[in-house]
PDB file of N, CA, C and O in Angstrom:
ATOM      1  N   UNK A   1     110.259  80.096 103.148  1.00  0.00           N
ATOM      2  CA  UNK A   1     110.620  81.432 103.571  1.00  0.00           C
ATOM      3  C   UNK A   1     109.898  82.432 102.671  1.00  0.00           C
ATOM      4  O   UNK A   1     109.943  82.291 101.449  1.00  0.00           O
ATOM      5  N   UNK A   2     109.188  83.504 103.278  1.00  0.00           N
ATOM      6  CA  UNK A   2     108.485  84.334 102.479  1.00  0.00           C
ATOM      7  C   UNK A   2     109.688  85.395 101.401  1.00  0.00           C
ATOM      8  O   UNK A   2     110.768  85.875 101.746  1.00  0.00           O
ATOM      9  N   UNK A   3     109.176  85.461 100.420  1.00  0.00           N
ATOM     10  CA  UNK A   3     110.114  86.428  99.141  1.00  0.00           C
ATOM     11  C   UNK A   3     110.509  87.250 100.708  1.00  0.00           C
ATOM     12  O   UNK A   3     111.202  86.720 101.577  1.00  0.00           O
ATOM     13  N   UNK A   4     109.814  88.827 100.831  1.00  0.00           N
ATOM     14  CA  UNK A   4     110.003  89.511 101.390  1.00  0.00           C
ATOM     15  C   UNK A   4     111.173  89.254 102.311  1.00  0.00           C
ATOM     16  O   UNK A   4     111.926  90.221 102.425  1.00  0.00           O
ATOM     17  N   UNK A   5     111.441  88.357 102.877  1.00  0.00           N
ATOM     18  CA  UNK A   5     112.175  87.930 104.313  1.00  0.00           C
ATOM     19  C   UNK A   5     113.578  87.499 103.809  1.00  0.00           C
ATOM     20  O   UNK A   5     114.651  87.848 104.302  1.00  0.00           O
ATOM     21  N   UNK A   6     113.329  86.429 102.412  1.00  0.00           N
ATOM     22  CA  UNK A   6     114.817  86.383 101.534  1.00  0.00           C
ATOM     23  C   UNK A   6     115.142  87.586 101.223  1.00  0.00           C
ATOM     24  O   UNK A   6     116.111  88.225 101.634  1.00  0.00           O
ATOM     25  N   UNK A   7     113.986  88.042 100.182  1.00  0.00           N
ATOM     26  CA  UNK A   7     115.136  89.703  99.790  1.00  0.00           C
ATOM     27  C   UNK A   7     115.374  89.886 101.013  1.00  0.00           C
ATOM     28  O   UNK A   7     115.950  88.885 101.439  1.00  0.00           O
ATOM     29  N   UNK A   8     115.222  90.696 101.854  1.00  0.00           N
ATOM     30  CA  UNK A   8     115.527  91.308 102.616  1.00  0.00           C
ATOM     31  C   UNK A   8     117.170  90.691 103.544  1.00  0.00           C
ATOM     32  O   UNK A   8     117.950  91.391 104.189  1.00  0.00           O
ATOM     33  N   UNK A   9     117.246  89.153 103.276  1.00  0.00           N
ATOM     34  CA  UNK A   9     118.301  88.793 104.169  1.00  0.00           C
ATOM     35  C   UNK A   9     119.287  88.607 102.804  1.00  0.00           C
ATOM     36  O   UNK A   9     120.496  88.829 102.875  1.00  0.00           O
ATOM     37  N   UNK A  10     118.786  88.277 101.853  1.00  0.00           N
ATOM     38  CA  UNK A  10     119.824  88.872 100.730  1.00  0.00           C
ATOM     39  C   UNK A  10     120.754  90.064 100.312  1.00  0.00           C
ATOM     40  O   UNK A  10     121.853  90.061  99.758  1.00  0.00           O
ATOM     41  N   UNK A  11     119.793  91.289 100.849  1.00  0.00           N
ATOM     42  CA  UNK A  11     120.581  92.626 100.775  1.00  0.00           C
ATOM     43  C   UNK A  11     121.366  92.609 102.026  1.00  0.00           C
ATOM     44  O   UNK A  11     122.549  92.950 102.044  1.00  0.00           O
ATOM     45  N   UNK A  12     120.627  92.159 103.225  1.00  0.00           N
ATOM     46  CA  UNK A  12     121.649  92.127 104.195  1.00  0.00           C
ATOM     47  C   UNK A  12     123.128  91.966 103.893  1.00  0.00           C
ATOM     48  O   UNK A  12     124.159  92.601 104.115  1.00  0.00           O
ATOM     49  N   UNK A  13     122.568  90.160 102.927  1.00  0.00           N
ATOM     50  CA  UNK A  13     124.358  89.737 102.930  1.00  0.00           C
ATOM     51  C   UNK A  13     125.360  90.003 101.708  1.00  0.00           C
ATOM     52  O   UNK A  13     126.327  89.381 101.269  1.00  0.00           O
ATOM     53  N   UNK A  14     124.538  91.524 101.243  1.00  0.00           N
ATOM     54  CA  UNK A  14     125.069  92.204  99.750  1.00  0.00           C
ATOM     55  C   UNK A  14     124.624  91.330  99.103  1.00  0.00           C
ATOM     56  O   UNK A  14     124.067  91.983  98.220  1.00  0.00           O
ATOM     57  N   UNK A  15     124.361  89.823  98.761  1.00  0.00           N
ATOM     58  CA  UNK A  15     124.113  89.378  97.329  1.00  0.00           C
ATOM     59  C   UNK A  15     122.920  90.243  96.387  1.00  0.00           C
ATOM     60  O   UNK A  15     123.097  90.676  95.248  1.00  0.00           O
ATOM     61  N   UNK A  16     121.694  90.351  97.195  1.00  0.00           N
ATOM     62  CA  UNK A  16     120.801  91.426  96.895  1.00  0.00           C
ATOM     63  C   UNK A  16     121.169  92.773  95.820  1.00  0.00           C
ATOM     64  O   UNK A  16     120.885  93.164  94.688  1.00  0.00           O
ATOM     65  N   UNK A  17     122.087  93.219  97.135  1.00  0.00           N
ATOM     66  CA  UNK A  17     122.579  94.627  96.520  1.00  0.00           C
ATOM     67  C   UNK A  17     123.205  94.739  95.477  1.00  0.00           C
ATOM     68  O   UNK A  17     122.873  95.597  94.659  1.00  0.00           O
ATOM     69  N   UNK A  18     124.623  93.608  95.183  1.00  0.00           N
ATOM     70  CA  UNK A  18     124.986  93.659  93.930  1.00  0.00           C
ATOM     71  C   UNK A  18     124.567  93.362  92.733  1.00  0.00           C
ATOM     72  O   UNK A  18     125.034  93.744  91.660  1.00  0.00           O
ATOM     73  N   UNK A  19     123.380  92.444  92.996  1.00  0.00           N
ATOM     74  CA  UNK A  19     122.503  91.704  91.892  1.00  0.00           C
ATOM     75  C   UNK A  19     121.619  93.522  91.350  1.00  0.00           C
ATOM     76  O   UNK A  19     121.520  94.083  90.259  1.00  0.00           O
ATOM     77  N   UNK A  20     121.302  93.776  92.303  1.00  0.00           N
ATOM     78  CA  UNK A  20     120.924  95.639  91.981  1.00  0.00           C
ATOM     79  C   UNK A  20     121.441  96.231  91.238  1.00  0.00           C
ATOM     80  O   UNK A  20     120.946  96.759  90.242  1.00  0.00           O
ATOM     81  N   UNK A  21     122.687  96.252  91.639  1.00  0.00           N
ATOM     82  CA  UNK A  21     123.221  97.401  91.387  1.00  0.00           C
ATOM     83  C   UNK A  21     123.842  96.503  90.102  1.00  0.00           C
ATOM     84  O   UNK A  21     124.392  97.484  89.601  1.00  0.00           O
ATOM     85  N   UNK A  22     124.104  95.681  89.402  1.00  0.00           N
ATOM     86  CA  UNK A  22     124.499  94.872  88.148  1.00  0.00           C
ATOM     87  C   UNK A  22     123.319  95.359  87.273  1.00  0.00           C
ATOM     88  O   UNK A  22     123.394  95.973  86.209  1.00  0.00           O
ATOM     89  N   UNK A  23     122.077  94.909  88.024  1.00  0.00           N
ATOM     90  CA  UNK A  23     120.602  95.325  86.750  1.00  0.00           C
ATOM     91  C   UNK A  23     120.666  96.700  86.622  1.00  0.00           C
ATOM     92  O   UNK A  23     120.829  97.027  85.446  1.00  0.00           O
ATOM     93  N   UNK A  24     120.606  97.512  87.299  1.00  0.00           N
ATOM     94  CA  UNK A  24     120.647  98.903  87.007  1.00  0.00           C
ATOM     95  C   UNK A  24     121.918  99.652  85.724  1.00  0.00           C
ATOM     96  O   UNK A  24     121.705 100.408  84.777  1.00  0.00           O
ATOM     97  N   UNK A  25     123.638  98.842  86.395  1.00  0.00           N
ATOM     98  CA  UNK A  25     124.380  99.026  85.779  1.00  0.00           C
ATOM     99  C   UNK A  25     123.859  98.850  83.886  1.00  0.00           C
ATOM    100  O   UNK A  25     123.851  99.689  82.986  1.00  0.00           O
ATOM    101  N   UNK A  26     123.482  97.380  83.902  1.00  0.00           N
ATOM    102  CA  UNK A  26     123.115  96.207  82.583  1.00  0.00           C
ATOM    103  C   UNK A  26     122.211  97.145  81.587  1.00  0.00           C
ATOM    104  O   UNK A  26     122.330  97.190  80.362  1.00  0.00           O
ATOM    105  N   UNK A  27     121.148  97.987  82.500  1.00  0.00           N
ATOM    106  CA  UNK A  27     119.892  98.479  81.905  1.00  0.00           C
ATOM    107  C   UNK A  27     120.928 100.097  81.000  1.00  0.00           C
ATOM    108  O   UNK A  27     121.730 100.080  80.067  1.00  0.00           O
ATOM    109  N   UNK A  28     120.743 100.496  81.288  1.00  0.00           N
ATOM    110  CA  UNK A  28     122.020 101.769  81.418  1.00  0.00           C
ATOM    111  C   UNK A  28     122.775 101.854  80.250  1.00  0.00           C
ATOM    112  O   UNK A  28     122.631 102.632  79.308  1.00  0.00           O
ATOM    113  N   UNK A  29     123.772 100.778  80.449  1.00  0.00           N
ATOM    114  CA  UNK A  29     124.214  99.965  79.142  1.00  0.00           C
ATOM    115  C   UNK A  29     123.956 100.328  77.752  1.00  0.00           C
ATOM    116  O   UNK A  29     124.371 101.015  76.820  1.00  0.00           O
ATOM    117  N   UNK A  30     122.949  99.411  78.147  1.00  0.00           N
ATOM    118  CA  UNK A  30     121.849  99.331  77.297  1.00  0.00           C
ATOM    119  C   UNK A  30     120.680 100.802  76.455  1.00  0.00           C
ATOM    120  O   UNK A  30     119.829 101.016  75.592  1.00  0.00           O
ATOM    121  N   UNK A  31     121.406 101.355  77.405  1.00  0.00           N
ATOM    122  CA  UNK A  31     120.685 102.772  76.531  1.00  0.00           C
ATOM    123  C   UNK A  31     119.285 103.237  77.397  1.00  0.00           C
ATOM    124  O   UNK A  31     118.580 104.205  77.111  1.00  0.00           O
ATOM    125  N   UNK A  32     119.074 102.306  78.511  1.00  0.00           N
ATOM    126  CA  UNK A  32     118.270 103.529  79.340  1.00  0.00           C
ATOM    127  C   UNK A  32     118.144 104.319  79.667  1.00  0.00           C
ATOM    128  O   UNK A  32     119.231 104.695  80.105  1.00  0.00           O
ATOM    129  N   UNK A  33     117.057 105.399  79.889  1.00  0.00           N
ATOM    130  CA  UNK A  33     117.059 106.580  80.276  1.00  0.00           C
ATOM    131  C   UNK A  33     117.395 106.864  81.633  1.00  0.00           C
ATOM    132  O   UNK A  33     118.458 107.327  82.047  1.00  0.00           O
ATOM    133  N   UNK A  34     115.886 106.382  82.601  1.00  0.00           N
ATOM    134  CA  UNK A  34     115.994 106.607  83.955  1.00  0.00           C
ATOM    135  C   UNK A  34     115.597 105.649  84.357  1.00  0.00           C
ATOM    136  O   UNK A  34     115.123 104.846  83.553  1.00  0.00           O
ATOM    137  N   UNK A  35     115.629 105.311  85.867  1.00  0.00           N
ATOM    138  CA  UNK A  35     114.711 104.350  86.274  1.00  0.00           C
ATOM    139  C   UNK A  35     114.155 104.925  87.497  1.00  0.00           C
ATOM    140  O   UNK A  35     114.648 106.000  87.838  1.00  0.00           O
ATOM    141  N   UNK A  36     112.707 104.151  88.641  1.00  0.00           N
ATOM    142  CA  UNK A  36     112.512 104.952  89.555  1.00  0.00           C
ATOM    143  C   UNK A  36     112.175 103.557  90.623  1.00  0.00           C
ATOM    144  O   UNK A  36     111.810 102.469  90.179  1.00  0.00           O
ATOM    145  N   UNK A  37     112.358 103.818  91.937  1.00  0.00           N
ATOM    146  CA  UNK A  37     112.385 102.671  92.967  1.00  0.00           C
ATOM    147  C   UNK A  37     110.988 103.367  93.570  1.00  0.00           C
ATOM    148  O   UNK A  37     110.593 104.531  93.505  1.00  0.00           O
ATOM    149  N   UNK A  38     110.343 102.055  94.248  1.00  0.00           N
ATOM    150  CA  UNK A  38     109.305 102.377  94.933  1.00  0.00           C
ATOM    151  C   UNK A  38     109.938 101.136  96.076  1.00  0.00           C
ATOM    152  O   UNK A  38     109.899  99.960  95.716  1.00  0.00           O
ATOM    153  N   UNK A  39     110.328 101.386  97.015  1.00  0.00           N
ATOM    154  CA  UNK A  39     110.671 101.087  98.368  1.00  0.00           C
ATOM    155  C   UNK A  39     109.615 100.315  99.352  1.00  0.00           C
ATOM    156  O   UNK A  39     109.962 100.585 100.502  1.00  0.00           O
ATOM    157  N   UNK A  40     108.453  99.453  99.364  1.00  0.00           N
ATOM    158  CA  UNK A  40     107.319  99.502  99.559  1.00  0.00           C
ATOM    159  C   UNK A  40     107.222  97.740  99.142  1.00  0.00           C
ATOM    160  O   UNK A  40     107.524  97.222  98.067  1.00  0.00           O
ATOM    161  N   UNK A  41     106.741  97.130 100.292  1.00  0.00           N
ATOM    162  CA  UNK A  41     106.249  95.399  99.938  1.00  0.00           C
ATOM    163  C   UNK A  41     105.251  95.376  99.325  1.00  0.00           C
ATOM    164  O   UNK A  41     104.586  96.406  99.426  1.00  0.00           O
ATOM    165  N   UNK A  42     104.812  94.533  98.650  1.00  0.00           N
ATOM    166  CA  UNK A  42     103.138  93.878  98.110  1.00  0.00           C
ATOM    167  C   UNK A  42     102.374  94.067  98.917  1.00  0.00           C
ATOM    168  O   UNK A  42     101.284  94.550  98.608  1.00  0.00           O
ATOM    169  N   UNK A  43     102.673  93.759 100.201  1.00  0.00           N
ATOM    170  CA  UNK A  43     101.510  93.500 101.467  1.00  0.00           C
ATOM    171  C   UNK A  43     101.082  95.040 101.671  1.00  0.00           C
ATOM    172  O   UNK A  43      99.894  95.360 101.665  1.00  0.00           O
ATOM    173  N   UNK A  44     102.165  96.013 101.861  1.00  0.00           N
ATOM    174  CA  UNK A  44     101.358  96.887 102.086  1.00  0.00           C
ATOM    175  C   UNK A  44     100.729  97.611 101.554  1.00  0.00           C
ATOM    176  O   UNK A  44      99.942  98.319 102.182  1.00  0.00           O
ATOM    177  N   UNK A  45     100.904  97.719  99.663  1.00  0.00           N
ATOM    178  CA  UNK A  45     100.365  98.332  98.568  1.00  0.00           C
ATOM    179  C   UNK A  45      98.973  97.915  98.954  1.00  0.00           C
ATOM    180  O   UNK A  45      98.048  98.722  98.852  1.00  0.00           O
ATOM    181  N   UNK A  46      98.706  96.206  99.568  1.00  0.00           N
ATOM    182  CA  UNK A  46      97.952  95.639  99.265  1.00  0.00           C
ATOM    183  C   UNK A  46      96.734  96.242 100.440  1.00  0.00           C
ATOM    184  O   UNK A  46      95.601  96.725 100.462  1.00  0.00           O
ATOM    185  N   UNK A  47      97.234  96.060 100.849  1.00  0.00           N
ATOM    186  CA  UNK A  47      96.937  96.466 102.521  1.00  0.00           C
ATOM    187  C   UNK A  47      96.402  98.361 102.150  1.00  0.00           C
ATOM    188  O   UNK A  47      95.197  98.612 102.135  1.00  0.00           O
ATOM    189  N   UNK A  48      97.288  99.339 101.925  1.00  0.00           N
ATOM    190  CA  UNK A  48      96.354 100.528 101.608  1.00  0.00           C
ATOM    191  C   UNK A  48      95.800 100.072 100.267  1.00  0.00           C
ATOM    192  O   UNK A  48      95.773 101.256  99.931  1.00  0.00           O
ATOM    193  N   UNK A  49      95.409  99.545  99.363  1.00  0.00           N
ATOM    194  CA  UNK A  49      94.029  99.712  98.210  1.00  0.00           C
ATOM    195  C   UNK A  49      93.035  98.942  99.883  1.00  0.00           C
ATOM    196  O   UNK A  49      92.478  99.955 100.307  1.00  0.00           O
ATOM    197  N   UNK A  50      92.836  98.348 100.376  1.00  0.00           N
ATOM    198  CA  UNK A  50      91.885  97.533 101.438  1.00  0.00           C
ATOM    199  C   UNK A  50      90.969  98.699 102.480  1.00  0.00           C
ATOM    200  O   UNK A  50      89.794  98.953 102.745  1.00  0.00           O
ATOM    201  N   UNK A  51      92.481  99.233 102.884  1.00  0.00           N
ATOM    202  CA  UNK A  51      91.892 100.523 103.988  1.00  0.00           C
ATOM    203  C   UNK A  51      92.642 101.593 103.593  1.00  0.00           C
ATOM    204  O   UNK A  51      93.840 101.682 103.862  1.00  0.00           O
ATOM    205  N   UNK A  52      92.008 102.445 102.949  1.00  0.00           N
ATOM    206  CA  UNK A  52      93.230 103.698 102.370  1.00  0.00           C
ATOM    207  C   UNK A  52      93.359 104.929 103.817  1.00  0.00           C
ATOM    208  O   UNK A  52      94.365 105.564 104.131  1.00  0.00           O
ATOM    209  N   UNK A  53      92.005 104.961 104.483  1.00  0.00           N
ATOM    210  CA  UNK A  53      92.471 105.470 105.780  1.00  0.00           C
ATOM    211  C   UNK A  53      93.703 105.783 106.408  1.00  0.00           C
ATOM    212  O   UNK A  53      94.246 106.791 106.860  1.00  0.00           O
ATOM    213  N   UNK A  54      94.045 104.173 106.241  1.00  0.00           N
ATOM    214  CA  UNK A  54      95.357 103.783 107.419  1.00  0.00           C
ATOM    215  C   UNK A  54      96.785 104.434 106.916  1.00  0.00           C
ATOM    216  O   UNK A  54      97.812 104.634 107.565  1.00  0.00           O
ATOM    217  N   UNK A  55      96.453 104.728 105.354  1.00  0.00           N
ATOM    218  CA  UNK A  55      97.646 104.877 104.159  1.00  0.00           C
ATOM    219  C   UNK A  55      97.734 106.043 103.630  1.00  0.00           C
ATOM    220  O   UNK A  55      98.556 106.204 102.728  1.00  0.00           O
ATOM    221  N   UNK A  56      96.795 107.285 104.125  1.00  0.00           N
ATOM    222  CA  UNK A  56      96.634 108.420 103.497  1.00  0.00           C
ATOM    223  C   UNK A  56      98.037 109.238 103.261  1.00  0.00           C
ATOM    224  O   UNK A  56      97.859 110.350 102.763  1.00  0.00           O
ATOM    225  N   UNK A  57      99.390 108.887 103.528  1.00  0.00           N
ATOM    226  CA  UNK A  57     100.858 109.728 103.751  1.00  0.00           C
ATOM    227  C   UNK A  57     101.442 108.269 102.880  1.00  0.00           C
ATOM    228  O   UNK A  57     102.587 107.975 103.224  1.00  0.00           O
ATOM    229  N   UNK A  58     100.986 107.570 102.092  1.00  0.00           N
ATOM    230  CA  UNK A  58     101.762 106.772 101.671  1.00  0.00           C
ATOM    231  C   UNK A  58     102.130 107.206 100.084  1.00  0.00           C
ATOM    232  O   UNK A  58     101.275 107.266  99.200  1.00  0.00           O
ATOM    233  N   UNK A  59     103.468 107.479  99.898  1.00  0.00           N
ATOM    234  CA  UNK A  59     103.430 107.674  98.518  1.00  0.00           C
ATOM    235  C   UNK A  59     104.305 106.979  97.679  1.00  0.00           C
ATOM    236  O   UNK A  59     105.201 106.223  98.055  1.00  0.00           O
ATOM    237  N   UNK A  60     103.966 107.308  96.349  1.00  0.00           N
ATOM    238  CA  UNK A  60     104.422 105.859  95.642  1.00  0.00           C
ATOM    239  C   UNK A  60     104.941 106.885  94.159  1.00  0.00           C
ATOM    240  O   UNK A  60     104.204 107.767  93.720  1.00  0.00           O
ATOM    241  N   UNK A  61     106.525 106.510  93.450  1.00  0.00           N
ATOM    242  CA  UNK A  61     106.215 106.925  92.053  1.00  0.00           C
ATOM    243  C   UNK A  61     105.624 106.114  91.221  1.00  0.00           C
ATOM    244  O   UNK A  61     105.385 104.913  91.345  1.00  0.00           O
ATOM    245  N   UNK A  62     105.343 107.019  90.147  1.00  0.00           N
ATOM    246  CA  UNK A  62     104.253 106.210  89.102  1.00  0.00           C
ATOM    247  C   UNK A  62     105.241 106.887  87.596  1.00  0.00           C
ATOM    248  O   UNK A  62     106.402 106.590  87.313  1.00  0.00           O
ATOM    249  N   UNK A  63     104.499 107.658  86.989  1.00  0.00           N
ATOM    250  CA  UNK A  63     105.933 107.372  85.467  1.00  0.00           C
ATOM    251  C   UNK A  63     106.386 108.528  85.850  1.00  0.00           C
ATOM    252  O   UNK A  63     105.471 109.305  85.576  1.00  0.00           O
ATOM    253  N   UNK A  64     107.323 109.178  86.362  1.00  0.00           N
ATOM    254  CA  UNK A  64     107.849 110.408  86.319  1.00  0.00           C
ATOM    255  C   UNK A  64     107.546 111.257  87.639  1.00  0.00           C
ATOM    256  O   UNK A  64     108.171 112.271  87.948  1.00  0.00           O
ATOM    257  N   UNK A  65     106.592 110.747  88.306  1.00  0.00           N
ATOM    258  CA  UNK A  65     105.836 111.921  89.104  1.00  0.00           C
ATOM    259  C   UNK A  65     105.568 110.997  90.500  1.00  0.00           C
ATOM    260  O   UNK A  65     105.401 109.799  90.273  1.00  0.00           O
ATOM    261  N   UNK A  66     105.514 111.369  91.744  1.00  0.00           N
ATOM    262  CA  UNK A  66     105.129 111.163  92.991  1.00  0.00           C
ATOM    263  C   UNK A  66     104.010 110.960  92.903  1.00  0.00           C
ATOM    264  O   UNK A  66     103.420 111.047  91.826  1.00  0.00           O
ATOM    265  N   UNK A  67     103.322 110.574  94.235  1.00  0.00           N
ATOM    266  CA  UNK A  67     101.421 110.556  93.964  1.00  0.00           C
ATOM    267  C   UNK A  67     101.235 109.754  95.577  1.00  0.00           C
ATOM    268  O   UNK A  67     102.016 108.897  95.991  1.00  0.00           O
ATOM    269  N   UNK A  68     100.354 110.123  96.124  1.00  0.00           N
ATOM    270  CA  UNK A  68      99.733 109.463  97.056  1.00  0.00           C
ATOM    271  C   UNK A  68      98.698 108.384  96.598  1.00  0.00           C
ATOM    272  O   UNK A  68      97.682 108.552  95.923  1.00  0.00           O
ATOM    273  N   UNK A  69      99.247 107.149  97.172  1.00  0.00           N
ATOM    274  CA  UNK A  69      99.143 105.504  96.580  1.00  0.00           C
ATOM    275  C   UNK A  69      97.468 106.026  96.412  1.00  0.00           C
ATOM    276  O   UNK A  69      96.848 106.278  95.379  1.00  0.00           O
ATOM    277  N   UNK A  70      97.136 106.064  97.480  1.00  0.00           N
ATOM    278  CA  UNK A  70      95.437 105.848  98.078  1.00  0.00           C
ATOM    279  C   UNK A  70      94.750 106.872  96.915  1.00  0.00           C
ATOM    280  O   UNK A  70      93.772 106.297  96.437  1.00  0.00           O
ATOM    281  N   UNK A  71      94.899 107.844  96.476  1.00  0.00           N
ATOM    282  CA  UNK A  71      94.493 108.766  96.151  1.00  0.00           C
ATOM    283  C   UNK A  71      94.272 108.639  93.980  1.00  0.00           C
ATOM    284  O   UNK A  71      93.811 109.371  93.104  1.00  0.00           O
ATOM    285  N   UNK A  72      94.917 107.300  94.040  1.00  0.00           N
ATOM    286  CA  UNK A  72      95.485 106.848  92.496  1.00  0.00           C
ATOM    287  C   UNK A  72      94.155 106.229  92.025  1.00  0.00           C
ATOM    288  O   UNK A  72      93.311 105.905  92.860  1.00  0.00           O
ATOM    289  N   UNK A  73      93.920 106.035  90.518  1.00  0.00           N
ATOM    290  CA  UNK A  73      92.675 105.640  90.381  1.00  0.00           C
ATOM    291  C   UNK A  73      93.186 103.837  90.747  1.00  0.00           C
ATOM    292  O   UNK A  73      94.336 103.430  90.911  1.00  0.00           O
ATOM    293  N   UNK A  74      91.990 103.094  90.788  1.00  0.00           N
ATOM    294  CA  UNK A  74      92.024 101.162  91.269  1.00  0.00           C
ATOM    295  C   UNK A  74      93.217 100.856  90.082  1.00  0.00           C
ATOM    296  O   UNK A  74      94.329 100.503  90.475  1.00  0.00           O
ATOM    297  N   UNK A  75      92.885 101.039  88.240  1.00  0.00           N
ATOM    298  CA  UNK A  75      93.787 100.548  87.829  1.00  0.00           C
ATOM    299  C   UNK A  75      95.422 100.913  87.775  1.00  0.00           C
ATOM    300  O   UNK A  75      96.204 100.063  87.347  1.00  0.00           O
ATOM    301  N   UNK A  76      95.879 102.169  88.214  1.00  0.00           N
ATOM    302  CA  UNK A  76      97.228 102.096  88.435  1.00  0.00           C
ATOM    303  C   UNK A  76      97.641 101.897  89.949  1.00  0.00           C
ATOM    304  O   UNK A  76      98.826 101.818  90.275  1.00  0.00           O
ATOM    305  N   UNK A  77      96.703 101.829  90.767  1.00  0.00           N
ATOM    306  CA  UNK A  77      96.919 101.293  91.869  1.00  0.00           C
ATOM    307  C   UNK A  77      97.549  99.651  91.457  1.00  0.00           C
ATOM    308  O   UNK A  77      98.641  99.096  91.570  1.00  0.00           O
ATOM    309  N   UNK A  78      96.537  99.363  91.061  1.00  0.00           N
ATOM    310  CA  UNK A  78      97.178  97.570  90.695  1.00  0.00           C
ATOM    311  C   UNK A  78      97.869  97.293  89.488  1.00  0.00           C
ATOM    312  O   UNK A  78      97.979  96.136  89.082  1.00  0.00           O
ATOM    313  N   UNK A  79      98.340  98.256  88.887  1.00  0.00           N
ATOM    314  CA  UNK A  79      99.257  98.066  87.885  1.00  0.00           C
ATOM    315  C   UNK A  79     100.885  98.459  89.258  1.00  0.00           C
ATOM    316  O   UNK A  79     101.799  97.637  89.325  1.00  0.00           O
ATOM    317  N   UNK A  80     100.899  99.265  89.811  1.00  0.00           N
ATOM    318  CA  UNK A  80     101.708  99.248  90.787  1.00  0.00           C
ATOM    319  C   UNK A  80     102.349  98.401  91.538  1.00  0.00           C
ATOM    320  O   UNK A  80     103.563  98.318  91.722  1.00  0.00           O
ATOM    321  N   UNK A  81     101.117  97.487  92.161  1.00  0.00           N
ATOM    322  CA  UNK A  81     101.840  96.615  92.987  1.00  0.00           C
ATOM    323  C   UNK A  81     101.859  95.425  92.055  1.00  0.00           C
ATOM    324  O   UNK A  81     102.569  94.581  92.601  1.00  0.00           O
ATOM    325  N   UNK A  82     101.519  95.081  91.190  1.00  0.00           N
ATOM    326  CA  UNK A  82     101.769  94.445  90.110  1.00  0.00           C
ATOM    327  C   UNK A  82     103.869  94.397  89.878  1.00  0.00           C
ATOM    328  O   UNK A  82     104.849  93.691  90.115  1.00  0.00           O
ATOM    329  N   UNK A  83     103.644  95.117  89.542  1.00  0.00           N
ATOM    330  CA  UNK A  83     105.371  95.333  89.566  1.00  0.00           C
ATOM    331  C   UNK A  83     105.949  95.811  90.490  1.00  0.00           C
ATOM    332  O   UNK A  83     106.650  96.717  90.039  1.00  0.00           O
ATOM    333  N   UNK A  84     106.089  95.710  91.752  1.00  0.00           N
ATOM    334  CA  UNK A  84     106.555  96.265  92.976  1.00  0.00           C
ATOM    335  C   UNK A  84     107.407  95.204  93.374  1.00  0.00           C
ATOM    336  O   UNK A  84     108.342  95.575  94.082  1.00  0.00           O
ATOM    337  N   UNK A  85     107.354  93.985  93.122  1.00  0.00           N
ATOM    338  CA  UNK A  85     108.349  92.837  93.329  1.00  0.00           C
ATOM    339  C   UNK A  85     108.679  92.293  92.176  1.00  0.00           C
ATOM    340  O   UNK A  85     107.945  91.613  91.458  1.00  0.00           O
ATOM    341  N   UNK A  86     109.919  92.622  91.968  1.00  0.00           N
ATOM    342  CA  UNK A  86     111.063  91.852  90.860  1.00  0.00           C
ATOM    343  C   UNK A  86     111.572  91.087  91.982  1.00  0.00           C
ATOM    344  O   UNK A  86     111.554  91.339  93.187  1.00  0.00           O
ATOM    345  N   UNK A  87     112.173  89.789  91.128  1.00  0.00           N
ATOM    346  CA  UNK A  87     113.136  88.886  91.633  1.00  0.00           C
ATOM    347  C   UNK A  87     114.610  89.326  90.940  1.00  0.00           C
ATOM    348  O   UNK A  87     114.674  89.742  89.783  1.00  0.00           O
ATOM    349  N   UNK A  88     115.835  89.168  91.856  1.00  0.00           N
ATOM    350  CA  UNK A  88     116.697  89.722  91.432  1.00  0.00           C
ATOM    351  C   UNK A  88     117.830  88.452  91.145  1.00  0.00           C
ATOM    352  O   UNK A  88     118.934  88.707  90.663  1.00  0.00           O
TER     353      UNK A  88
END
């Protein structure tokens, strides 16, 4: 079963969500500041660096700030989808 298709039937059946919402709680805790979600699979990060055309309205946060994915230089593009999938 592809990651994508488990997470996704994981949050369905809340295990997902609470495993979330525990790391977020855990981090916090712990004396974190903020954190920021980028909502967005591997495939398609992967998919606009390939054809940024297709991706020009795609946006992504990066440390603090919004940004249109396509528009990012190659290395924080792939420092991005680099970390875009945690296992939870």
């Amino acid at each position: 079963m592809a990651a994508e298709t488990q997470t996704h039937e994981n949050v369905q059946m809340g295990k997902g969500l609470t495993r979330l919402t525990n790391l977020i709680d855990y981090y916090f805790e712990k004396g974190g500041m903020q954190m920021q979600f980028n909502v967005v699979s591997r495939e398609t990060l992967e998919r606009a660096q390939k054809d940024p055309n297709k991706y020009r309205s795609l946006i992504v946060r990066v440390a603090g700030y919004s940004a249109y994915f396509v528009g990012l230089d190659k290395t924080v593009q792939q420092d991005i989808i680099e970390r875009t999938e945690e296992r939870l």
